[in-house]
C-alpha positions in Angstrom: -77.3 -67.1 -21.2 -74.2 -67.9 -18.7 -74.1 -65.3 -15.7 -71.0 -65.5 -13.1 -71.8 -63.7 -10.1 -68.9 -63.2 -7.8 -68.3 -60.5 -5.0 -65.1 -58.5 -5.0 -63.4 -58.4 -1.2 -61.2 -54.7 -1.9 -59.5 -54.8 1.8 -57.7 -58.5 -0.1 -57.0 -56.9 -3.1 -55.4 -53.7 -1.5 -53.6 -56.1 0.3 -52.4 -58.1 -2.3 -51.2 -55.2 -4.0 -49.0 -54.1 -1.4 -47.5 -57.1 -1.3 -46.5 -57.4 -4.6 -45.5 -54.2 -5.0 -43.0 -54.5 -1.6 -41.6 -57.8 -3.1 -40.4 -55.5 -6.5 -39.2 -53.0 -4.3 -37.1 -55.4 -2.8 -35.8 -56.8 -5.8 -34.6 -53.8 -7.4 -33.3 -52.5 -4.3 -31.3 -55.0 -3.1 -30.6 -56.3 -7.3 -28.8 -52.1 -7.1 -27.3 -52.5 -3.8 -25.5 -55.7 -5.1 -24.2 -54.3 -8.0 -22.9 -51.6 -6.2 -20.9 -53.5 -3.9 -19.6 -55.2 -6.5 -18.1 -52.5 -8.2 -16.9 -51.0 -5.0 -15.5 -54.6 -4.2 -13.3 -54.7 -7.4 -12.3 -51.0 -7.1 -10.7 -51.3 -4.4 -7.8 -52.8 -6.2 -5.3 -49.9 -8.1 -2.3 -50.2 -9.8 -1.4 -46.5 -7.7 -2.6 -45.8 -4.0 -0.9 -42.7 -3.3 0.0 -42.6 0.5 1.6 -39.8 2.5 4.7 -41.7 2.6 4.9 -42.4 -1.0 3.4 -39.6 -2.4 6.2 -37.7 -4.1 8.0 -41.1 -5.2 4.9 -42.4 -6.8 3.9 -38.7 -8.6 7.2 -38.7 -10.1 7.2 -42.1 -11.3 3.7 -41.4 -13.3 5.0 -38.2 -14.8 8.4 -39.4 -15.9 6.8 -42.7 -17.6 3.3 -41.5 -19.3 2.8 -44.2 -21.4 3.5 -47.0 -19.2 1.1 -45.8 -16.9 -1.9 -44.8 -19.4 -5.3 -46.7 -18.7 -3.6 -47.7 -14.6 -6.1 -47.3 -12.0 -5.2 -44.7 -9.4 -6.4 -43.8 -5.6 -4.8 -40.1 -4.5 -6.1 -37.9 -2.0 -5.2 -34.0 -1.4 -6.9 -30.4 -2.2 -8.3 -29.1 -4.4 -6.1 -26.6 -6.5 -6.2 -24.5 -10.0 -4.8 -22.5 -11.8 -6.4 -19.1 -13.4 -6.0 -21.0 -16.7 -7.2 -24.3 -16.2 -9.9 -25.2 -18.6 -13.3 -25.7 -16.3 -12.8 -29.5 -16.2 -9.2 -29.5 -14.0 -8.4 -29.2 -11.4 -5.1 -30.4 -9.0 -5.7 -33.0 -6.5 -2.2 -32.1 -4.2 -0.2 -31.9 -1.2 2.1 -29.1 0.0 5.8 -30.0 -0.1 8.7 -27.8 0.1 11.6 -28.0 -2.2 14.7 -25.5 -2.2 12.8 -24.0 0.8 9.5 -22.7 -1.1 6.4 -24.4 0.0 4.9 -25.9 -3.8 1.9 -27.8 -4.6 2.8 -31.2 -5.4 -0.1 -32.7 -7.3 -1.7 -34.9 -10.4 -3.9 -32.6 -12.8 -7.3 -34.3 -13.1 -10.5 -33.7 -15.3 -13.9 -34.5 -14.0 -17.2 -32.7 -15.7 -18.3 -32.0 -12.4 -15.5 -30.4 -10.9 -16.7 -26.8 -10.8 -18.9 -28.1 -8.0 -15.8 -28.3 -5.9 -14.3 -26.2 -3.7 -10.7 -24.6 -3.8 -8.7 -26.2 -1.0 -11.3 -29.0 -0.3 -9.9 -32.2 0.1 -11.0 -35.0 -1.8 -9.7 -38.4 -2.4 -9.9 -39.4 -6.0 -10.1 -42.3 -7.8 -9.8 -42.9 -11.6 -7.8 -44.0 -15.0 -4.5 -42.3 -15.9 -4.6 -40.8 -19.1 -2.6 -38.4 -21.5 -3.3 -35.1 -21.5 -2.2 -31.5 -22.6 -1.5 -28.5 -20.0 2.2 -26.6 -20.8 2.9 -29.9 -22.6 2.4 -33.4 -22.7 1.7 -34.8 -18.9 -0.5 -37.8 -17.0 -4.1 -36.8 -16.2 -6.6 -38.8 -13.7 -10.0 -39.0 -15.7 -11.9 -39.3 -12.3 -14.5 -41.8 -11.8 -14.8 -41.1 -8.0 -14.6 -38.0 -5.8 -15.1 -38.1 -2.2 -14.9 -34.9 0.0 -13.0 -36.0 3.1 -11.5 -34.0 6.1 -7.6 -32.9 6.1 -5.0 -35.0 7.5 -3.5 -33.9 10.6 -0.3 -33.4 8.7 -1.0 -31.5 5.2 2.5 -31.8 3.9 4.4 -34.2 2.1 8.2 -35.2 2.3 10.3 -35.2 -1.1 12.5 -37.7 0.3 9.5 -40.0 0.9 9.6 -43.7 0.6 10.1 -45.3 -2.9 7.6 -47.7 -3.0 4.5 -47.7 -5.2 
């Protein structure tokens, strides 16, 4: 008969385990925090960034030419603004503007799942893909991938005769 007789030391095993289990939360937090900045590093590329002084230029380039701009990445930032018929997924991110002296919302209709967590005249800055939707005809939606509450800009409203570049 073969008899091992060894003595377990728990304060080293405790130890050990605490160790091992700080080095694989370390790898899958910092393996997660890679990947995110990675994605956040090639977002930051768009085919639109909307600007203050582009805003009403670059809104009616996208509406007049839907199906050049389907699947084009797109940065905008404005409130949040429906309509009592909107289906529960839309909503308007836009800017005031006034043309033939009535103050109008100047905006992209989006759809995010999400978006009845927002808040009517919040201001957001969205991000997304231009698609083609359906609301009082055929026009460009943002299918949002990112919302991000932010704070107004000191100046709310938007120019029509704005600058012409995208």
């Amino acid at each position: 008969m073969f008899v091992v007789n060894f003595k377990l030391d728990f304060k080293k095993i405790l130890i050990f385990c605490i160790v091992v289990s700080l080095i694989v939360v370390t790898i899958v937090e910092f393996g997660s925090s890679s990947r995110i900045s990675s994605v956040n590093s090639n977002s930051d590329t768009y085919d639109y960034v909307i600007t203050e002084e582009n805003y009403i230029a670059s809104l009616k380039l996208i509406h007049e030419n839907i199906d050049q701009n389907l699947g084009k990445t797109i940065k905008i930032s404005g409130y949040v603004f429906r309509m009592p018929d909107f289906k529960d997924e839309y909503f308007v991110c836009g800017r005031d503007t006034i043309v033939d002296g009535q103050d109008i919302v100047a905006g992209i209709l989006c759809t995010c799942e999400n978006s009845n967590k927002l808040l009517d005249n919040e201001w957001v800055e969205v991000t997304g893909v231009i698609i083609k939707g359906e609301y009082n005809g055929v026009r460009p939606i943002i299918k949002v991938g990112n919302i991000e509450k932010i704070t107004a800009p000191a100046n709310t409203f938007v120019q029509e005769n704005s600058a012409e570049n995208t």
